[in-house]
C-alpha positions as YAML, in Angstrom:
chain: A
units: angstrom
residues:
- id: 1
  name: UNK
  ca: [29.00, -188.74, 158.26]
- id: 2
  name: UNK
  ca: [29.45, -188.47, 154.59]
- id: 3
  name: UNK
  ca: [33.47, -188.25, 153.65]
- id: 4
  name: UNK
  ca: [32.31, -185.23, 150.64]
- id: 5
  name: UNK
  ca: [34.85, -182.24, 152.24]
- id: 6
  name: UNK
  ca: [32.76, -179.38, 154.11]
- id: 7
  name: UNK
  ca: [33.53, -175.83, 153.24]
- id: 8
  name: UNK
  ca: [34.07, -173.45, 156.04]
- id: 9
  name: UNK
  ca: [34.76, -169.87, 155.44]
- id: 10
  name: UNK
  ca: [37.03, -168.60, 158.01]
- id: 11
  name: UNK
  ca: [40.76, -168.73, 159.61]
- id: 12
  name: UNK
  ca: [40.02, -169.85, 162.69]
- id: 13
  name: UNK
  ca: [39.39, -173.12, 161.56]
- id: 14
  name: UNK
  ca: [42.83, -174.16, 161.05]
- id: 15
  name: UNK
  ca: [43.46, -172.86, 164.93]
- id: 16
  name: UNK
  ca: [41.44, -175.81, 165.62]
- id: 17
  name: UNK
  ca: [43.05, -179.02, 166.41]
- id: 18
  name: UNK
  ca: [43.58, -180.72, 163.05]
- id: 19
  name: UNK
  ca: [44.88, -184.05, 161.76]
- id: 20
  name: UNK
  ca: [42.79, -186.55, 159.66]
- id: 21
  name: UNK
  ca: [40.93, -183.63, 157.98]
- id: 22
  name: UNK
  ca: [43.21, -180.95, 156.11]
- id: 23
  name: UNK
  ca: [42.09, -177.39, 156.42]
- id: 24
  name: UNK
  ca: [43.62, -174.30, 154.16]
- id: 25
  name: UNK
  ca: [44.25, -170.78, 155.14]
- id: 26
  name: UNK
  ca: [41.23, -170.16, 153.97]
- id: 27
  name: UNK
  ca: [39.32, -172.37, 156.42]
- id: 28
  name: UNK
  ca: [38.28, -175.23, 153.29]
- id: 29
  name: UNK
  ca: [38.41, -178.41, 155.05]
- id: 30
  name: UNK
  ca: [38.69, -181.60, 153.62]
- id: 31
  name: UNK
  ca: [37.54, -185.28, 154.84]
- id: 32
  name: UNK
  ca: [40.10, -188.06, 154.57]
- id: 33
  name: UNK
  ca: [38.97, -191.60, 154.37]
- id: 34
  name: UNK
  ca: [37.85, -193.55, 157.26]
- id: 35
  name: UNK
  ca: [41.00, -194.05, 159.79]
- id: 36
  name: UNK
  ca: [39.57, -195.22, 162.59]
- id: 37
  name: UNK
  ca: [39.39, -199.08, 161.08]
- id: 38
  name: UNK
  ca: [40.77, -202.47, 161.74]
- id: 39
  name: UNK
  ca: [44.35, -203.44, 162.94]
- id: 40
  name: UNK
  ca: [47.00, -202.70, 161.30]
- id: 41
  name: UNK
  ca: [50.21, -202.22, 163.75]
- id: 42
  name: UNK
  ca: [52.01, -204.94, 162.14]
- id: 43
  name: UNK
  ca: [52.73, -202.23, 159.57]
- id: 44
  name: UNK
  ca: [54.05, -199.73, 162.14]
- id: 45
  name: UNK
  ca: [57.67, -200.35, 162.78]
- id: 46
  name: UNK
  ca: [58.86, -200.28, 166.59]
- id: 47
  name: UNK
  ca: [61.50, -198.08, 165.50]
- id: 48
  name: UNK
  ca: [62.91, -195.81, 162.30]
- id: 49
  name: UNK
  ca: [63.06, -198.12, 160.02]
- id: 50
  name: UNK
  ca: [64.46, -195.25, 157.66]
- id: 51
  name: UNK
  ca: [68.51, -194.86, 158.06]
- id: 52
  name: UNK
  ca: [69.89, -191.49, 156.86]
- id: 53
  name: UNK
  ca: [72.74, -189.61, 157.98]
- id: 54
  name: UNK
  ca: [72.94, -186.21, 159.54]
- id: 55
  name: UNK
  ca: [74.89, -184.91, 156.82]
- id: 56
  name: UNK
  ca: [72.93, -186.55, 154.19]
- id: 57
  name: UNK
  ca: [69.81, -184.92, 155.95]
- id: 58
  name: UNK
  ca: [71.81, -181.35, 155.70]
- id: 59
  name: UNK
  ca: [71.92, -181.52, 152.41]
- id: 60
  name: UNK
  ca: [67.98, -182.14, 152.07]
- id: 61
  name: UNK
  ca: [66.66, -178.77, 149.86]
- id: 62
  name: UNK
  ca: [62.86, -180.19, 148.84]
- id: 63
  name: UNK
  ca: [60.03, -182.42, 150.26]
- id: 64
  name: UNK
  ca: [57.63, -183.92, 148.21]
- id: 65
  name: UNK
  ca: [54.33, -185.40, 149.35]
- id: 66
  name: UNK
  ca: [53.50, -188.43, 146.92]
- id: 67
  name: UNK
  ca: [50.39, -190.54, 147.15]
- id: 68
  name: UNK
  ca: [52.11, -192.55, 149.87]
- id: 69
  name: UNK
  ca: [54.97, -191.86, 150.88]
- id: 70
  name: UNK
  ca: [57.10, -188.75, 152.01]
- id: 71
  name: UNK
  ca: [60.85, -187.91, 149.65]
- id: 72
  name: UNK
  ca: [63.62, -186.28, 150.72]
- id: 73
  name: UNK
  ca: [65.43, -184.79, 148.22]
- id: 74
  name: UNK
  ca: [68.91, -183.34, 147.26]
- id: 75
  name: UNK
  ca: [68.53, -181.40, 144.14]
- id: 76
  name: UNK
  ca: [67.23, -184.41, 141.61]
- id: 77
  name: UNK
  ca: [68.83, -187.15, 144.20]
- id: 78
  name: UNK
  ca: [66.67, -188.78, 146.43]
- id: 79
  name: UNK
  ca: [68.00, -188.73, 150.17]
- id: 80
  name: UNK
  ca: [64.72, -190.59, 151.02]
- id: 81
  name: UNK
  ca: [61.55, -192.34, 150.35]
- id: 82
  name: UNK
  ca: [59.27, -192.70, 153.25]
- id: 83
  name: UNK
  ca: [56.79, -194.81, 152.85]
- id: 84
  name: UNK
  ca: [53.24, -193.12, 155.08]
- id: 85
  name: UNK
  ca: [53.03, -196.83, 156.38]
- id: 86
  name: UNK
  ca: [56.08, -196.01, 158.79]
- id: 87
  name: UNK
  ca: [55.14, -193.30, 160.83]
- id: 88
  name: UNK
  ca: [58.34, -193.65, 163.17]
- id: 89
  name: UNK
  ca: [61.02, -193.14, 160.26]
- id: 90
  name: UNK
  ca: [58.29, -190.09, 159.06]
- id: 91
  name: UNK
  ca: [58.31, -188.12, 162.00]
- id: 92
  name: UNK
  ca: [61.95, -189.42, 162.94]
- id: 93
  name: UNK
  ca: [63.62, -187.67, 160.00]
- id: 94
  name: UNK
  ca: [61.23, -184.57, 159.69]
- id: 95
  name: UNK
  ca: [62.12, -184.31, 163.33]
- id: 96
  name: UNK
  ca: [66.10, -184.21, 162.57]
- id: 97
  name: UNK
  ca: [65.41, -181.84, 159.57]
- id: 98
  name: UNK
  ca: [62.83, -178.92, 160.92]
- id: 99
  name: UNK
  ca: [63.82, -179.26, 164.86]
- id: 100
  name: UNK
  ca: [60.62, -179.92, 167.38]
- id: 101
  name: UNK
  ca: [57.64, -179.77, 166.02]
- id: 102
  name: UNK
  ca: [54.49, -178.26, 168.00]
- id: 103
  name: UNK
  ca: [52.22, -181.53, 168.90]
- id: 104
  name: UNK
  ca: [48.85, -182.40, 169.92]
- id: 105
  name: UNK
  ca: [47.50, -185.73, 171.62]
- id: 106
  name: UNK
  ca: [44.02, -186.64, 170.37]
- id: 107
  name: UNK
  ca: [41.50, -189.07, 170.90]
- id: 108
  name: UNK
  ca: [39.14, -190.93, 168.12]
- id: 109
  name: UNK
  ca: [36.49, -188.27, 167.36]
- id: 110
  name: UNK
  ca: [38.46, -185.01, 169.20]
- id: 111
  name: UNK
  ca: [38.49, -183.47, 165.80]
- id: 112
  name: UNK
  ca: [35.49, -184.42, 164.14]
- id: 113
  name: UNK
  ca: [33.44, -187.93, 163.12]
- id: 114
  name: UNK
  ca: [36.44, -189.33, 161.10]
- id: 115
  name: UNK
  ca: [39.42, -187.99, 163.26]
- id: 116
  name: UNK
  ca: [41.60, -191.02, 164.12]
- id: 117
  name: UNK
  ca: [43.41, -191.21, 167.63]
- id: 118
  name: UNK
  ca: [46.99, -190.37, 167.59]
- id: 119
  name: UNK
  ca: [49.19, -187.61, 167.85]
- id: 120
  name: UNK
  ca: [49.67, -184.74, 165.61]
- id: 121
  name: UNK
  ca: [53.04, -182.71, 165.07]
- id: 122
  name: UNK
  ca: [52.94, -179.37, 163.00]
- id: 123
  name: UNK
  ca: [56.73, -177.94, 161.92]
- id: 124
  name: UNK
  ca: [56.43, -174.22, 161.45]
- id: 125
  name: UNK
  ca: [53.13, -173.90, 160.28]
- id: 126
  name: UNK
  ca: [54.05, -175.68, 157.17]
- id: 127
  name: UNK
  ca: [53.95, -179.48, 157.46]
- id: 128
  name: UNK
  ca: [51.31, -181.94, 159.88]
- id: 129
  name: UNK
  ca: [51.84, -185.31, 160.40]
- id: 130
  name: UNK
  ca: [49.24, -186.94, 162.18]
- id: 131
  name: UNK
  ca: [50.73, -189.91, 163.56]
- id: 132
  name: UNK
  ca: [47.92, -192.46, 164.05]
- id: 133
  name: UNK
  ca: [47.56, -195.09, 166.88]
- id: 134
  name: UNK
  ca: [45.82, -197.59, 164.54]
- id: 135
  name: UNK
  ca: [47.12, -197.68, 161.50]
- id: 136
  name: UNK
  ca: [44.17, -197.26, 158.75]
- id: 137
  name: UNK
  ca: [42.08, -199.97, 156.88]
- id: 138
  name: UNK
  ca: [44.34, -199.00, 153.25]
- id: 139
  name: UNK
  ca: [47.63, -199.30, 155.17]
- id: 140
  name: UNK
  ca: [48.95, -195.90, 155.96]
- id: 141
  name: UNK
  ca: [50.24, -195.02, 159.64]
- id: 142
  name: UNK
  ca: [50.11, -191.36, 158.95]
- id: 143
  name: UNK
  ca: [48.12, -188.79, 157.18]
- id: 144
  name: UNK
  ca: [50.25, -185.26, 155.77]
- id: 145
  name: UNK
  ca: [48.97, -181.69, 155.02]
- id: 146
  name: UNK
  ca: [51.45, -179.82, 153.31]
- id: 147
  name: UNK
  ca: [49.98, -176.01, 154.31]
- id: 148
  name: UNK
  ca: [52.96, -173.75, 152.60]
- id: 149
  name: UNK
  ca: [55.38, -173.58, 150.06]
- id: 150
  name: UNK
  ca: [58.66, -173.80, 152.63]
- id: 151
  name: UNK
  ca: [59.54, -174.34, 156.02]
- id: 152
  name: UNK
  ca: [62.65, -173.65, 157.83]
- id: 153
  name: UNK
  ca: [64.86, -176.08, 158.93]
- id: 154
  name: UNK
  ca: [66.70, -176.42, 162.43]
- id: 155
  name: UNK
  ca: [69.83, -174.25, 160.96]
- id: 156
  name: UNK
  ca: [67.77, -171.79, 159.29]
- id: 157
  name: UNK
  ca: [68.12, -173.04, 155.57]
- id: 158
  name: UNK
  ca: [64.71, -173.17, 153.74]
- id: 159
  name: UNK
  ca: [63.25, -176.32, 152.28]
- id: 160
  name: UNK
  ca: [60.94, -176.39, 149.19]
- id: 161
  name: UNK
  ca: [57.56, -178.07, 149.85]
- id: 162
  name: UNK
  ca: [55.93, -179.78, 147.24]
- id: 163
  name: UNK
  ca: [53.30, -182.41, 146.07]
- id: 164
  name: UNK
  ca: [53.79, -184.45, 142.69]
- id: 165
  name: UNK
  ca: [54.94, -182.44, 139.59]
- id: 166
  name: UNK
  ca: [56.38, -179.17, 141.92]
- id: 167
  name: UNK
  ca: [52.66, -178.28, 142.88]
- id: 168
  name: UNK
  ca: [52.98, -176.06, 145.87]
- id: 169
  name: UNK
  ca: [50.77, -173.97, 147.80]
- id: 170
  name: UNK
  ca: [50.47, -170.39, 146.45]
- id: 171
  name: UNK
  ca: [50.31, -172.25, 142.60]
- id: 172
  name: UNK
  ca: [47.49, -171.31, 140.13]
- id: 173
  name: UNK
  ca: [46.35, -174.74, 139.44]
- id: 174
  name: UNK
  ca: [43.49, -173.64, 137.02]
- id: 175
  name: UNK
  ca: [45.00, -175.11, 134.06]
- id: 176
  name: UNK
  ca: [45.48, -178.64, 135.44]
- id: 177
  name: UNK
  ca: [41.63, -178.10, 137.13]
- id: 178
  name: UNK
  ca: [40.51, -177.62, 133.29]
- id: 179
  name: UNK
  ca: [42.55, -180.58, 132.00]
- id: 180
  name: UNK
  ca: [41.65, -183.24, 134.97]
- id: 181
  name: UNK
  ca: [39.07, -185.64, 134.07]
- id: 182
  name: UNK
  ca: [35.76, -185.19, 136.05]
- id: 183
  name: UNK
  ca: [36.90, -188.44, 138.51]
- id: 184
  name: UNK
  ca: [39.80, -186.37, 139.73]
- id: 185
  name: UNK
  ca: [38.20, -183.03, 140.44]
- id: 186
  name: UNK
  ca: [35.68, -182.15, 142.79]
- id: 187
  name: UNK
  ca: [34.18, -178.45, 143.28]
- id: 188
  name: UNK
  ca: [32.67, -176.84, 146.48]
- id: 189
  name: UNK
  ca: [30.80, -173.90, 146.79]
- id: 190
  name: UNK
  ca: [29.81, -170.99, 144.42]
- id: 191
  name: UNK
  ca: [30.52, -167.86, 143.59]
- id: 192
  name: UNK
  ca: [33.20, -166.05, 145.54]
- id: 193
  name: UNK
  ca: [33.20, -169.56, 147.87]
- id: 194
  name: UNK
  ca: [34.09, -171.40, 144.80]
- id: 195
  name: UNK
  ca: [36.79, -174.04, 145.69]
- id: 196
  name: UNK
  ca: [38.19, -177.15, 144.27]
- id: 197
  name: UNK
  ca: [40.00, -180.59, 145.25]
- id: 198
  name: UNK
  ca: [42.53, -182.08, 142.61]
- id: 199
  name: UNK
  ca: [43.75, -185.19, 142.77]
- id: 200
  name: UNK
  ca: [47.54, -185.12, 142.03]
- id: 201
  name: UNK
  ca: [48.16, -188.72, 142.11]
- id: 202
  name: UNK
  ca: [46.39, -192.05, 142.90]
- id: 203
  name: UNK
  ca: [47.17, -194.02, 145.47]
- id: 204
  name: UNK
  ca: [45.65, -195.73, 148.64]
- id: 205
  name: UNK
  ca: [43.40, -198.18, 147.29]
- id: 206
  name: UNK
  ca: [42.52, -200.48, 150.44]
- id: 207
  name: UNK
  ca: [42.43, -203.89, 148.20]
- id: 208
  name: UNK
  ca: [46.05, -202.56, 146.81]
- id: 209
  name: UNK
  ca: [48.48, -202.86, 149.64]
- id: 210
  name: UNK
  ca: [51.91, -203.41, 147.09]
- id: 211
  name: UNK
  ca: [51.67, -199.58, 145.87]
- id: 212
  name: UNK
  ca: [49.68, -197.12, 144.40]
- id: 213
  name: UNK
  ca: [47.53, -197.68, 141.86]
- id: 214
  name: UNK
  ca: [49.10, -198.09, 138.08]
- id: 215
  name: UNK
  ca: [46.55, -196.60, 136.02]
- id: 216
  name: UNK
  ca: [42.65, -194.78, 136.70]
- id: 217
  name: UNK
  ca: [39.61, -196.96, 135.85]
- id: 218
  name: UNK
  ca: [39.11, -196.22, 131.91]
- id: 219
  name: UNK
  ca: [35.55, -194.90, 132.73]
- id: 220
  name: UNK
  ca: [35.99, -193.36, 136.07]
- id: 221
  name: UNK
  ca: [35.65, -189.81, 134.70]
- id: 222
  name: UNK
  ca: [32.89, -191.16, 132.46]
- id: 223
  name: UNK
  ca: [30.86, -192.50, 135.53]
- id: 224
  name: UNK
  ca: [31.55, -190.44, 138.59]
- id: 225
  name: UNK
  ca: [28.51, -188.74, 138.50]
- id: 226
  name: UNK
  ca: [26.96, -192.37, 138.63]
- id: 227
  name: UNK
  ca: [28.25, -193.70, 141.84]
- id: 228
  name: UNK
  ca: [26.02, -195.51, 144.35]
- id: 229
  name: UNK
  ca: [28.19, -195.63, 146.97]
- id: 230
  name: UNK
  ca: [28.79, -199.03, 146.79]
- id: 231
  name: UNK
  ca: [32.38, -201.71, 147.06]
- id: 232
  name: UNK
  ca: [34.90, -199.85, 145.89]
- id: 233
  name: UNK
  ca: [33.15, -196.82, 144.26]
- id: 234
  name: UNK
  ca: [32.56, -195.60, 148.16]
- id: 235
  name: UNK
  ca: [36.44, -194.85, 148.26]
- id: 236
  name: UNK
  ca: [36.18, -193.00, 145.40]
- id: 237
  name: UNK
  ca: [39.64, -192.08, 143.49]
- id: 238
  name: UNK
  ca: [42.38, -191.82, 146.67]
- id: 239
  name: UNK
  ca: [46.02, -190.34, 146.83]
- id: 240
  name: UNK
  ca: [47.52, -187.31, 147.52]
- id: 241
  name: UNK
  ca: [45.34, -183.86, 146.75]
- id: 242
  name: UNK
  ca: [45.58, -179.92, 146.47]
- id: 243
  name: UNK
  ca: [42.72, -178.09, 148.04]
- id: 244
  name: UNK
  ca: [42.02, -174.76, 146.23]
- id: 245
  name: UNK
  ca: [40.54, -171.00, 146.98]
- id: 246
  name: UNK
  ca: [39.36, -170.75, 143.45]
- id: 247
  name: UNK
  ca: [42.05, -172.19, 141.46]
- id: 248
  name: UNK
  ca: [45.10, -171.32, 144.03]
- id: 249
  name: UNK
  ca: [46.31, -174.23, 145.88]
- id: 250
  name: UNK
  ca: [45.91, -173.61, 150.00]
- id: 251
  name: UNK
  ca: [46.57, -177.28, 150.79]
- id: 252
  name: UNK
  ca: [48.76, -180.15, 149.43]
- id: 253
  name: UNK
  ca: [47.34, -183.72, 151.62]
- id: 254
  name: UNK
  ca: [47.42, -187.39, 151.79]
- id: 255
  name: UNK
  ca: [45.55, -189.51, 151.95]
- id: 256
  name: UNK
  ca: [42.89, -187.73, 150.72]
- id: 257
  name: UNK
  ca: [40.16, -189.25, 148.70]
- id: 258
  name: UNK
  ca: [38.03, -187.45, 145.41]
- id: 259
  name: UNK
  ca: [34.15, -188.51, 145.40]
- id: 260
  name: UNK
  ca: [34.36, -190.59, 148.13]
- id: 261
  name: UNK
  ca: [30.68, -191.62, 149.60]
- id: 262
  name: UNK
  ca: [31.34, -194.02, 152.26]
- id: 263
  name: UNK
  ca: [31.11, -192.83, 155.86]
- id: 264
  name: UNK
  ca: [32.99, -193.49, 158.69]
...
């Protein structure tokens, strides 16, 4: 299977059972890179490794999906910073925040070619964490689609949902989709089916496991269209993304790569 995202016209899709692929309201769904890959449960702590307190966690107002890792945030302070390596302390805290979420167990391939085993939680429509049993080949333990603006939490206070910069779902991105350099957009469809991925911010590089990556290649918008799909130019430019309808974000995710060409 080629990782290039599908497009799908149609609601039902996100009814479907979701997880390494990110779907918006819309039905665009997205490939995320290869999950189902070597050994990685060293990275996978046996418990939260992530310590905050219930009345820190109160005080939580916005959540912001970066390239790889998950903040909590109080205003401008920073409650927490979970890394998408620990998928305990991820689901742990969301858990505390946003009450029960609804989950799903699924096995390698239940979802489609590159769907990892695991299990997948979804908190009011608005936040999945798929949870995977095998941490991935680049390090991460989960993968996140952000699918609306806000969710409620377990008291009934709302909490902003965000990816890097403030982007939400429901923005008109169509300024930053004119700006981006070819390497960090990718459009689907035409016509009234036109749709877009941005990348927001790079990350997930799988011979990078200290961090995300510091800068872009200097020619990587200059070259995209060149690719062979080979070494690293099969993983393409990874992070966190927005999915569009046009130019309107439907979907916030990570990790999800731009002009990847390498299959499962």
């Amino acid at each position: 299977m080629n990782l290039r995202p599908a497009l799908a016209i149609g609601t039902a899709v996100l009814a479907a059972v979701v997880g390494t692929v990110g779907a918006d309201a819309s039905g665009i769904v997205a490939a995320s890179p290869a999950s189902a890959a070597e050994d990685r449960s060293d990275l996978v702590s046996s418990r939260p490794a992530v310590q905050v307190t219930n009345r820190e966690l109160r005080r939580v107002d916005s959540i912001e999906l970066d390239a790889e890792s998950l903040v909590f945030r109080d205003g401008d302070d920073t409650v927490a910073d979970v890394s998408m390596r620990d998928s305990r302390s991820t689901v742990d805290l969301l858990g505390r925040l946003l009450g029960t979420p609804s989950r799903t167990q699924t096995a390698a391939g239940d979802g489609g070619a590159c769907f990892p085993a695991g299990t997948t939680s979804t908190w009011g429509g608005a936040i999945r964490v798929a949870a995977l049993r095998t941490p991935a080949a680049v390090g991460n333990a989960v993968e996140i689609r952000v699918l609306k603006s806000s969710v409620r939490t377990r008291i009934g206070s709302r909490v902003e949902l965000t990816g890097p910069g403030g982007v939400q779902v429901g923005d008109d991105v169509a300024d930053e989709l004119h700006d981006a350099p070819a390497a960090d957009k990718e459009s689907y469809g035409s016509g009234d089916a036109r749709a877009w991925q941005l990348l927001l911010e790079p990350g997930w590089e799988a011979s990078d496991d200290d961090g995300p990556r510091s800068e872009h290649d200097a020619d990587a918008d200059t070259h995209a269209d060149e690719r062979h799909g080979d070494g690293d130019d099969e993983q393409g430019s990874n992070g966190v993304s927005a999915l569009t309808d046009d130019t309107e974000v439907t979907v916030i995710g990570a990790p999800m790569p731009v002009h990847a060409r390498r299959s499962c």
